[in-house]
C-alpha positions as CSV (number, residue, x, y, z in Angstrom):
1,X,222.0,10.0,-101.2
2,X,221.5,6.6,-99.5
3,X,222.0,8.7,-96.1
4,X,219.6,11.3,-97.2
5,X,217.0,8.5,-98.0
6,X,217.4,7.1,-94.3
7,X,216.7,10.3,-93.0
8,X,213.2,10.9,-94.9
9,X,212.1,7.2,-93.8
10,X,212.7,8.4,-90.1
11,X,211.2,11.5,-90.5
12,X,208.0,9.8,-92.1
13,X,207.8,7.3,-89.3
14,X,208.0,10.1,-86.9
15,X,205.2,11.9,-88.4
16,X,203.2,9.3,-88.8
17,X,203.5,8.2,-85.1
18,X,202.8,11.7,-84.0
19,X,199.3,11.7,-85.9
20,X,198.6,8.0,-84.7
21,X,199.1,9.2,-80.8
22,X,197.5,12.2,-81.6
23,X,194.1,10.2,-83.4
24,X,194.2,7.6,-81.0
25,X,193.9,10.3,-78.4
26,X,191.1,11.8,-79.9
27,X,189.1,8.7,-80.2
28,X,189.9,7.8,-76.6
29,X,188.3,11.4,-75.1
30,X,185.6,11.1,-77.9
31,X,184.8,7.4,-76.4
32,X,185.1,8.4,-72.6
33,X,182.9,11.7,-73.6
34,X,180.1,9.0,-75.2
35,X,180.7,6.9,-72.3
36,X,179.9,9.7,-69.7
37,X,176.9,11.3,-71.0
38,X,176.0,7.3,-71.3
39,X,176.2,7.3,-67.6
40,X,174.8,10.6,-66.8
41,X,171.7,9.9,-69.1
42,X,171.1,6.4,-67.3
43,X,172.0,7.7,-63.9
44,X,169.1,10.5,-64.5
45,X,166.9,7.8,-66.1
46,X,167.6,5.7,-63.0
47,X,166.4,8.5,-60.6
48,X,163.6,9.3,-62.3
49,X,162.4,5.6,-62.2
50,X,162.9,5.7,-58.7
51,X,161.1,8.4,-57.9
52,X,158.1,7.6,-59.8
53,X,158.1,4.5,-57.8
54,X,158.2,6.1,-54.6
55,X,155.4,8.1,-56.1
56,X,153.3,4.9,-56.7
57,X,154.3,3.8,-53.1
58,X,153.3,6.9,-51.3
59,X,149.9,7.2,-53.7
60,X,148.9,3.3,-52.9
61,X,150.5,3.3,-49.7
62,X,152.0,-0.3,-50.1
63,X,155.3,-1.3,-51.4
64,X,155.6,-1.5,-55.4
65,X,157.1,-4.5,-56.9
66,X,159.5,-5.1,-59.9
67,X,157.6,-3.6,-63.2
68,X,159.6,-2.7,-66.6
69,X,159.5,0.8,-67.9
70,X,160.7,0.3,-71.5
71,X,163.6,1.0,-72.8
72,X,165.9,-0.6,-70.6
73,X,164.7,1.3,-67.3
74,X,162.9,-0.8,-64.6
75,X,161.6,0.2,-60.8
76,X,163.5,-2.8,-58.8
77,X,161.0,-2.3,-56.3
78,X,159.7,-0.4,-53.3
79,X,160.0,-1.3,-49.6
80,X,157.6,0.6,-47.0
81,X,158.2,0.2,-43.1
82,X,155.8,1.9,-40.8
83,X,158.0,3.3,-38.2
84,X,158.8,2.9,-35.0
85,X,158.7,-1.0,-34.6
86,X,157.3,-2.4,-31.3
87,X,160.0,-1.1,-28.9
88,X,162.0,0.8,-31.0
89,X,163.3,4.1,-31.5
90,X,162.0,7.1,-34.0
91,X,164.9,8.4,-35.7
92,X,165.1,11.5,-37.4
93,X,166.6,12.4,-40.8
94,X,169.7,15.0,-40.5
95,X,168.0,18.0,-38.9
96,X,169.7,21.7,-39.5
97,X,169.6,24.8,-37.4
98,X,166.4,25.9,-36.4
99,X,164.7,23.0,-38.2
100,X,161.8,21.2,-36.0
101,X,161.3,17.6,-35.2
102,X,158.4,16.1,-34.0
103,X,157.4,13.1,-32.4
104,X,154.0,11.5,-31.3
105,X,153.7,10.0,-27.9
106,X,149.6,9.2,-28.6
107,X,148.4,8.0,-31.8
108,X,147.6,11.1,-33.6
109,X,144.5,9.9,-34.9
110,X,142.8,9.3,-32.0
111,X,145.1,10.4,-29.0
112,X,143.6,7.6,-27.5
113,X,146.7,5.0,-27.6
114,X,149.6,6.9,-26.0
115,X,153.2,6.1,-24.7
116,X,152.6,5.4,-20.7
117,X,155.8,5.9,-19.0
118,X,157.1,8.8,-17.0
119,X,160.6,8.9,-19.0
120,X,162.1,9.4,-22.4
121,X,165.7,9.3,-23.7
122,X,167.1,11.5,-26.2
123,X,169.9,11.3,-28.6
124,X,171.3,13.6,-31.0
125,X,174.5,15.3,-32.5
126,X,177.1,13.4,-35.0
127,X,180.1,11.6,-33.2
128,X,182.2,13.8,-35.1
129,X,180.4,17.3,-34.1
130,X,183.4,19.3,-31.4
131,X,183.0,22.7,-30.1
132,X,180.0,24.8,-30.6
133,X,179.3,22.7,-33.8
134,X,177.7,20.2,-30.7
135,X,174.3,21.6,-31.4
136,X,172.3,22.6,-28.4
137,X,169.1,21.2,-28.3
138,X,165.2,22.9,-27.3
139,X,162.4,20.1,-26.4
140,X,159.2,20.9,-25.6
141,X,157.0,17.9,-24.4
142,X,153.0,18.5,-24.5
143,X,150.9,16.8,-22.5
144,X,147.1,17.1,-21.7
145,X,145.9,16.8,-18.0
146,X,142.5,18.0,-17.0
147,X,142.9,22.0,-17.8
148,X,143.5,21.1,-21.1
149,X,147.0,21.2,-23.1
150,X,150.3,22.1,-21.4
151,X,153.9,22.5,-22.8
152,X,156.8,21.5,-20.7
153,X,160.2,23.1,-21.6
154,X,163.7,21.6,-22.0
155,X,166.9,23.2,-22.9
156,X,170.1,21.3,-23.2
157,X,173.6,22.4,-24.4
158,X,176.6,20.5,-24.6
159,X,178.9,23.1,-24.6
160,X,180.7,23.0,-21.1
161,X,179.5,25.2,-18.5
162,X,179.7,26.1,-14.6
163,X,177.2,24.4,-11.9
164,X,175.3,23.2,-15.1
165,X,174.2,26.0,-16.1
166,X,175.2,27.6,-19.2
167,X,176.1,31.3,-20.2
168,X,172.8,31.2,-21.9
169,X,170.4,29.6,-19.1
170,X,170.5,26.0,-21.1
171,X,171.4,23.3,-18.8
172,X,174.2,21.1,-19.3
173,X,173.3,16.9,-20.5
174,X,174.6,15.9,-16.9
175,X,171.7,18.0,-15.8
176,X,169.3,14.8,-17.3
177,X,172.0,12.1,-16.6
178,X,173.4,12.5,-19.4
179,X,176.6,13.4,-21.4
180,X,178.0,14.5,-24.5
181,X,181.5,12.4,-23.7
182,X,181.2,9.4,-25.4
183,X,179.7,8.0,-28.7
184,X,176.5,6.5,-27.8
185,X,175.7,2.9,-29.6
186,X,171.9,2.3,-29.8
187,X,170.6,-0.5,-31.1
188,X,167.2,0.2,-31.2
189,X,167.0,2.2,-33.9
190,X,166.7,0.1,-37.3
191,X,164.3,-2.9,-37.8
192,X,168.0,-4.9,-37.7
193,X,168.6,-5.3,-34.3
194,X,172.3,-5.5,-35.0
195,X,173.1,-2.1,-37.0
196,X,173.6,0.4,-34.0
197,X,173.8,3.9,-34.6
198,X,176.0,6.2,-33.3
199,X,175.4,10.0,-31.5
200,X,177.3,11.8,-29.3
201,X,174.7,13.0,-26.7
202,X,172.3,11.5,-24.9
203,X,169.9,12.4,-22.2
204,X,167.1,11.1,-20.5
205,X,163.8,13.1,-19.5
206,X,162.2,11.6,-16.3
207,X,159.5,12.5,-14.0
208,X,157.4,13.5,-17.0
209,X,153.2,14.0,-16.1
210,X,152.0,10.7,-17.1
211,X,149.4,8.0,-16.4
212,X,148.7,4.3,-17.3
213,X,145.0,5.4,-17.8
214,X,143.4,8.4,-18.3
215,X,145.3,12.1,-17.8
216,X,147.4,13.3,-17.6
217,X,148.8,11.8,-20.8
218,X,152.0,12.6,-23.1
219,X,150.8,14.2,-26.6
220,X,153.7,15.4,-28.5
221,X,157.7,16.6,-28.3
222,X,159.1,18.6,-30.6
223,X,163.0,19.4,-30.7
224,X,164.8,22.1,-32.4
225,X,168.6,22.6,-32.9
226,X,170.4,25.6,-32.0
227,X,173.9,27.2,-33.4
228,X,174.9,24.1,-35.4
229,X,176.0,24.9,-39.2
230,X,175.6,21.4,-40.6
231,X,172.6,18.7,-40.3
232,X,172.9,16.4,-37.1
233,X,171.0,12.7,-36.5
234,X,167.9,13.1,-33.6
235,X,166.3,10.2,-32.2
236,X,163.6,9.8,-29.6
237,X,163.8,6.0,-27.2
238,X,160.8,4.6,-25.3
239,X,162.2,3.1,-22.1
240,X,160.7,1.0,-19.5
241,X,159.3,-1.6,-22.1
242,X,156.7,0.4,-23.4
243,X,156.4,1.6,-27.2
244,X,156.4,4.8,-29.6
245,X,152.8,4.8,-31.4
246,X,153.3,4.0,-35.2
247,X,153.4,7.8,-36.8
248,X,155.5,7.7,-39.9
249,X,156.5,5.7,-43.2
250,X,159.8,5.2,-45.0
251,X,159.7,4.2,-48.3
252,X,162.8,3.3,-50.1
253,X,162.9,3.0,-54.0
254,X,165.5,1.5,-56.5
255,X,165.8,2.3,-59.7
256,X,167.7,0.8,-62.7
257,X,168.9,2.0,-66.1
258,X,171.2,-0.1,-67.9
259,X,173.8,-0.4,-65.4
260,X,173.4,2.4,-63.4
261,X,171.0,1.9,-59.9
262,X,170.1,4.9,-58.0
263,X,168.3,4.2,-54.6
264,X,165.9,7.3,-53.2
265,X,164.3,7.4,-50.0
266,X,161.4,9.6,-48.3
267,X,160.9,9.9,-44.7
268,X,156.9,10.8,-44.1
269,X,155.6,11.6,-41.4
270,X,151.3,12.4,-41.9
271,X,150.5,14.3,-39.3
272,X,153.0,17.7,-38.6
273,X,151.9,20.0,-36.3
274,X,152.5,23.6,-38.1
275,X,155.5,25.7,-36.8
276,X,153.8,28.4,-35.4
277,X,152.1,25.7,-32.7
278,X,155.4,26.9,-30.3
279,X,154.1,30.5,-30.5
280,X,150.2,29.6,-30.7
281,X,150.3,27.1,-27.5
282,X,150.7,30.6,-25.2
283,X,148.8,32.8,-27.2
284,X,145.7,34.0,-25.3
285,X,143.7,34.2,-28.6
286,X,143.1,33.4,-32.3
287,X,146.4,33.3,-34.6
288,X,145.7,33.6,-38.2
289,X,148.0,32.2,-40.6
């Protein structure tokens, strides 16, 4: 009998062992369940404080400053940068196949300040784009000279070819002294002097119609990616000294929820040239829309 009573004592303490793991499990997932949507519910609370502020910023047109929401949820602030800076670059968010970019070589207010030099360098395509994932690239740079407006054709690919010319009449980047070889480090590109980006192409457009004073004068590029599947950086550099005209905004907004920070940003650009201006520039009458 004295064994037998042993035996129930261990078998109690076994079951009761197996119910503690078993409860102590439950409340663990039960906590980390609460503790997620926690997080989700700020995250999403974040976001939405951020984009209200980038709402504020984009309505006002000046950066926002720290302001309380309530219920734990504040807008840290929002910085604006008018873009490009004095001798710097226009960089491009991530374009995809097909997508447009466009960039302003006159004010596009007036027309009347415009970028004065004959040349232009290009960058685009990730450092870690290979094969025909190197996107090949159509530019077309307007200018206006005295019979009115005038679009001047590029088309680069980086996929290797004979005599530099491709398969599909694109010319190869050595074509413009350029090259798809090496990652390229510019500098230019962020108000921080010091935090280069990287691309793997570059080319530079010379001989372009241009004039320190009156026409012909530079108006407009616009660049388009071909066969890539996934988004690639673009970037357009002034050379010789001279400056991009002011033409777009970034706003970047932070906001907080507890201890969750979500940061959104919104590239603008204010005056885009609609798609079907490619097609429009060569037709011989009206195009309705």
């Amino acid at each position: 009998m004295d064994k037998q009573k042993g035996q129930v004592i261990l078998i109690l303490i076994l079951v009761v062992t197996v119910a503690l793991v078993i409860g102590l499990s439950v409340i663990q997932k039960s906590l980390s369940d609460v503790s997620t949507s926690t997080k989700v519910e700020q995250s999403a609370r974040a976001f939405s404080a951020a984009e209200a502020g980038i709402e504020k910023a984009i309505q006002t047109d000046k950066a926002v400053n720290f302001f309380s929401l309530g219920n734990d949820v504040k807008l840290q602030g929002v910085e604006k940068n008018d873009v490009p800076a004095l001798g710097q670059a226009l960089e491009y968010p991530p374009l995809s196949k097909e997508e447009v970019a466009q960039v302003w070589l006159a004010d596009p207010d007036t027309l009347s300040n415009y970028y004065k030099q004959p040349s232009l360098d290009i960058y685009w395509g990730s450092t870690q784009a290979t094969g025909r994932e190197q996107p090949a690239i159509e530019i077309k740079v307007i200018y206006q000279d005295a019979s009115g407006f005038i679009s001047l054709p590029f088309y680069i690919d980086p996929v290797t070819g004979t005599s530099g010319q491709l398969s599909n009449g694109f010319k190869d980047p050595s074509n413009y002294g350029g090259s798809c070889s090496n990652p390229l480090l510019v500098t230019s590109l962020s108000k921080n002097s010091t935090d280069a980006r990287a691309f793997k192409c570059k080319v530079t457009l010379s001989g372009l119609p241009n004039s320190t004073s009156g026409l012909p004068k530079l108006i407009l590029l616009r660049a388009r990616f071909l066969y890539n599947s996934t988004s690639q950086p673009f970037a357009v550099a002034p050379t010789g000294g001279d400056s991009l005209p002011v033409q777009a905004k970034i706003f970047t907004s932070t906001g907080v929820a507890g201890e969750t920070q979500r940061v959104v940003q919104v590239f603008r650009l204010d005056k885009v040239v609609p798609p079907y201006f490619d097609y429009a520039i060569f037709s011989a009458g009206d195009i309705g829309k």
